[in-house]
C-alpha positions as CSV (number, residue, x, y, z in Angstrom):
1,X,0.0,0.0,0.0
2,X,2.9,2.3,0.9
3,X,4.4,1.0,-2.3
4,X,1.3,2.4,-4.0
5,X,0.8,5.7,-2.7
6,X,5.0,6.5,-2.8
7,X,4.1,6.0,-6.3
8,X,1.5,7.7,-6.8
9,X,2.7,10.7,-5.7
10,X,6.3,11.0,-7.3
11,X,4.0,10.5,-10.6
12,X,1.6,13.6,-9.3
13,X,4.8,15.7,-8.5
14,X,6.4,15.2,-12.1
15,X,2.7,16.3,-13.4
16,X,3.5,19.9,-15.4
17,X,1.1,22.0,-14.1
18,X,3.1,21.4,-10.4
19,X,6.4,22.1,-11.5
20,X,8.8,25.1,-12.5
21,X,8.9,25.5,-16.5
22,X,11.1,28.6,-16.6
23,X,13.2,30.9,-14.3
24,X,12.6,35.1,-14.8
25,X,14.5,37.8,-13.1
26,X,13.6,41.0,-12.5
27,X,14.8,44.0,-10.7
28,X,18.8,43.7,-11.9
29,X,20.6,46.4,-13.5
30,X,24.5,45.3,-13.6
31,X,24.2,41.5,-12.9
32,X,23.4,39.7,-15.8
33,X,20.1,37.9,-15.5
34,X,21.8,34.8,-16.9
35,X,24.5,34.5,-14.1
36,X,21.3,34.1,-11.7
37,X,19.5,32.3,-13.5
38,X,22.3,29.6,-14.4
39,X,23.0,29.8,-10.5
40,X,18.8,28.8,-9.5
41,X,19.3,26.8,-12.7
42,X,21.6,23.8,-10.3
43,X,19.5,24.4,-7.1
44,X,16.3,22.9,-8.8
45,X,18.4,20.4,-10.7
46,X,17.6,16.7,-9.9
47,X,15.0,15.0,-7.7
48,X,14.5,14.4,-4.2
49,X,14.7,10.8,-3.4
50,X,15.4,9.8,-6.5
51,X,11.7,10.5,-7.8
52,X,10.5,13.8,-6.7
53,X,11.7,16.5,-9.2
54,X,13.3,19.6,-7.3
55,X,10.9,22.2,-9.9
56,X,7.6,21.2,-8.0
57,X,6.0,24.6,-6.9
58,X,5.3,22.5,-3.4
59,X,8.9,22.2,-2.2
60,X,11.5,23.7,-4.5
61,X,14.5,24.6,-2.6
62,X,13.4,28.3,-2.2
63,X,16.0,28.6,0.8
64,X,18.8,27.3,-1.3
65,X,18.6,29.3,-4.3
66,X,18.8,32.3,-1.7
67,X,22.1,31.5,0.2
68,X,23.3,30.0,-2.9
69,X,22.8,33.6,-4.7
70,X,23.7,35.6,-1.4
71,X,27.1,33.4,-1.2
72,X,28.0,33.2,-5.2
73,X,26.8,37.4,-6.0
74,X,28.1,40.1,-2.9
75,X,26.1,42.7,-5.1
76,X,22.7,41.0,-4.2
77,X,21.3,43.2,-1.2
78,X,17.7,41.4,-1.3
79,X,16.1,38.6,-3.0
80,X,12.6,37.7,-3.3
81,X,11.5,34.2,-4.9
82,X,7.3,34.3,-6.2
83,X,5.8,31.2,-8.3
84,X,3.8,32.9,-10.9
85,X,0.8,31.5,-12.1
86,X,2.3,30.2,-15.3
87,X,4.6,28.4,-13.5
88,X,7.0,30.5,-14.0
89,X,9.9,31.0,-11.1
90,X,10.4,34.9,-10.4
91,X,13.5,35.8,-8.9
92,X,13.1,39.8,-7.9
93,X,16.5,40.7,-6.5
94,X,17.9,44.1,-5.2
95,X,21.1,45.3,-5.8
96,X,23.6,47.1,-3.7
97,X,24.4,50.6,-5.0
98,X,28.0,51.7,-5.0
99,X,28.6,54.8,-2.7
100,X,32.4,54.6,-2.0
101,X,35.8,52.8,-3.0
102,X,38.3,50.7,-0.9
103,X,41.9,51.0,-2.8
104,X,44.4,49.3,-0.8
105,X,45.7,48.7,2.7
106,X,47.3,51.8,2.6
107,X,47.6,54.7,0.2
108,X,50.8,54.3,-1.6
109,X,50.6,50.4,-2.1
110,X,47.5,51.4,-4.1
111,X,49.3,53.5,-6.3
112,X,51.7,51.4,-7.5
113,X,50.5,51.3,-11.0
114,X,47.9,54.3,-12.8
115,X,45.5,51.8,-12.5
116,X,44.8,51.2,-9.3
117,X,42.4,48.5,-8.2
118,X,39.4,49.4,-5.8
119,X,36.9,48.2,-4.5
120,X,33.1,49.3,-4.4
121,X,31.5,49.7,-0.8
122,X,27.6,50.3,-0.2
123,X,26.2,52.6,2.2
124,X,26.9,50.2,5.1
125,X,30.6,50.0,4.2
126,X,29.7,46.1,2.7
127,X,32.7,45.7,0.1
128,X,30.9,44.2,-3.0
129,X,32.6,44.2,-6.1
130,X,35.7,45.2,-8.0
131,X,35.5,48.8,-9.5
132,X,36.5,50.1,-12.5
133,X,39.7,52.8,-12.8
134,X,38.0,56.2,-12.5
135,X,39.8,59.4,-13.0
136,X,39.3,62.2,-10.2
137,X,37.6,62.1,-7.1
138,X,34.3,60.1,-8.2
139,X,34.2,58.1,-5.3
140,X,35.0,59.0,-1.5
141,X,37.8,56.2,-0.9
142,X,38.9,54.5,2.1
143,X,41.9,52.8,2.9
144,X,43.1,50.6,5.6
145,X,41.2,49.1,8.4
146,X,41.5,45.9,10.6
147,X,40.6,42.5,8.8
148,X,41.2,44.0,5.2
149,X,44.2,43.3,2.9
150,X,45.0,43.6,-0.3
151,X,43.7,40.2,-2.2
152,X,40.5,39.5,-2.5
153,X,38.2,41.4,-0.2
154,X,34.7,40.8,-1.5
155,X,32.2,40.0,0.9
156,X,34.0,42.1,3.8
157,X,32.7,45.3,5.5
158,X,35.5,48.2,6.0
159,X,35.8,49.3,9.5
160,X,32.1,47.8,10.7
161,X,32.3,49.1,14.4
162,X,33.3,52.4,13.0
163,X,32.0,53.1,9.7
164,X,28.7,55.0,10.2
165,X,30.8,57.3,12.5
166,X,33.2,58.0,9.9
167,X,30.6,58.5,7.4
168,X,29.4,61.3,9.5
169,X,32.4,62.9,10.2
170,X,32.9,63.1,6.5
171,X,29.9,64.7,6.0
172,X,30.5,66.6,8.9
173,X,33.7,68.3,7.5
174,X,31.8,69.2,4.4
175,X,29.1,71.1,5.8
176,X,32.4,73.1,7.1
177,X,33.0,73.7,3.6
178,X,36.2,71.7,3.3
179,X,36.6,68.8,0.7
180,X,37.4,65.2,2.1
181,X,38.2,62.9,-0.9
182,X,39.6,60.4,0.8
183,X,40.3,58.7,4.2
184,X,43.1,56.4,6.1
185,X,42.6,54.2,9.3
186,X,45.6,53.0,10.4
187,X,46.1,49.6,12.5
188,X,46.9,52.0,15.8
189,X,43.5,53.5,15.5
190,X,44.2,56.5,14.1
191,X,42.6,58.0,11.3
192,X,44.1,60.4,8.2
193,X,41.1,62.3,6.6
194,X,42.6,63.5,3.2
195,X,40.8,66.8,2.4
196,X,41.1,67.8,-1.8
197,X,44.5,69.8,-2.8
198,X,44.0,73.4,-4.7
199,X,47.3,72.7,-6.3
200,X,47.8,68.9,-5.9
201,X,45.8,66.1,-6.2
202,X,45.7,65.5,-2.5
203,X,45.7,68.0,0.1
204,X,46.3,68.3,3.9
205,X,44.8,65.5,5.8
206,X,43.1,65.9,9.5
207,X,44.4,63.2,11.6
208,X,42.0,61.6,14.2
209,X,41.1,58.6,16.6
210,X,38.4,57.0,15.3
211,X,37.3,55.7,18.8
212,X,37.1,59.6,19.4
213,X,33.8,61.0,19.9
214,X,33.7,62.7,16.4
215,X,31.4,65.2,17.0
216,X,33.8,66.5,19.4
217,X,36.7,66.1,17.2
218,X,34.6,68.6,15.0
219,X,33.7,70.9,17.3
220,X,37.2,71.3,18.2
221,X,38.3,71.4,14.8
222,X,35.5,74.3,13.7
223,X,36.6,76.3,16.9
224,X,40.7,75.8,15.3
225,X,39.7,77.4,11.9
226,X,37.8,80.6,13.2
227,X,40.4,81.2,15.6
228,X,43.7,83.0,14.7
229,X,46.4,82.5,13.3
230,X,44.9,79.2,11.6
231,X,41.8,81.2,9.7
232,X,44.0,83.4,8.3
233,X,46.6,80.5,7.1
234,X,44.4,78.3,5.8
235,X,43.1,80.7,3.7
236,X,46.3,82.0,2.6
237,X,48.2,79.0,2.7
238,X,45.9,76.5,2.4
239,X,48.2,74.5,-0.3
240,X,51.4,74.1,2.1
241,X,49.3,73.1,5.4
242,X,50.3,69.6,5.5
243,X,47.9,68.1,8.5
244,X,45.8,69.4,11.4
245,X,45.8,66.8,14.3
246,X,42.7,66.5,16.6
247,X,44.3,63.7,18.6
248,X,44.7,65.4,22.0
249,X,41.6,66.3,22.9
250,X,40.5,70.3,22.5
251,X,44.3,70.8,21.8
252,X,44.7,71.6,18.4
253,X,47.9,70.9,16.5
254,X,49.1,71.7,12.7
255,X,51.5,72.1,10.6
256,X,52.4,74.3,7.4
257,X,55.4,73.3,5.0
258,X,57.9,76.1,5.0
């Protein structure tokens, strides 16, 4: 009877109208949709048990496809799987959007070549995929940070205790109306903040703690440029100031090349 009924079903589960005829995606604009669809393509290849085809709308490996997508594409920030009515599987993915750059553990082993290679980074700092060369300051880039080497670093997040922090100091410093372009965290915890050079591709950099309460750092950095003799040098000599360190609390120190 078992015999019967085992039977009986695996023949039901093979039945056309219960199984997956075709894969879809939608919602991609850089992956190409036949990388994911290759990729669900193996999850719902083969049978369970030998008899029970992996494309039956009842129990396709929805949860495998998923990971197996998440693990295979960093890009993919959200994926949604729906069984249309035409049996049809429809993938719906998100992806991530490229914000910044990572170029390098530190800033002049990424500049070996004119071609650097970087990295793309999402809002949340999540390093997804390689980037192309870009000319200028396109991207705010980081370098640095414990856990990240040059290599391969797909699928890591740059500084993840600190990022968000960082993020806001940046945008901190340009509501002061300087120009950060690119930033430095060293192993010892400190941070170089690289503003943009008027003469030079790289200007003076703002060195930091990033365990620092940043909003502090700022303040203390504001009340250093309105306060003399810095507001009149770095507006007269902004192009040889070489750093302003915020390191010792609401002592200020800097430095102009001679």
């Amino acid at each position: 009877m078992f015999l019967i009924i085992f039977i009986g079903l695996a023949f039901l589960s093979r039945l056309p109208g219960f199984n997956i005829r075709d894969v879809e995606v939608v919602g991609n604009k850089v992956i190409d949709s036949k990388t994911i669809e290759a990729i669900a393509g193996e999850e719902i290849d083969g049978n369970y048990l030998w008899f029970f085809p992996k494309t039956n709308i009842l129990f396709f490996p929805k949860n495998n496809i998923i990971e197996t997508l998440n693990n295979r594409i960093a890009r993919l920030s959200g994926i949604n799987l729906t069984i249309k009515d035409n049996k049809i599987l429809e993938i719906s993915v998100t992806e991530r959007e490229a914000k910044y750059l990572w170029c390098g553990a530190t800033p002049t082993e990424s500049k070996n070549d004119d071609d650097p290679q970087c990295y793309f980074l999402d809002k949340d700092g999540y390093i997804f995929d390689k980037a192309p060369y870009f000319s200028g300051d396109v991207y705010f880039k980081f370098y640095g940070a414990e856990g990240l080497k040059d290599g391969n670093p797909i699928g890591l997040n740059f500084s993840p205790l600190y990022f968000n922090k960082l993020i806001s100091f940046k945008e901190t410093l340009a509501g002061m109306r300087l120009e950060p372009v690119s930033l430095y965290q060293l192993k010892d915890g400190d941070a170089e903040m690289f503003l943009a050079g008027k003469s030079k591709s790289v200007g003076p950099e703002i060195i930091f703690k990033v365990d620092s309460d940043l909003s502090v750092v700022a303040e203390n950095l504001e009340t250093a440029l309105t306060t003399e003799p810095l507001q009149s040098n770095f507006e007269k000599k902004y192009s040889s100031l070489e750093y302003i360190d915020l390191r010792y609390g609401n002592k200020v120190y800097y430095k102009f090349a001679k």
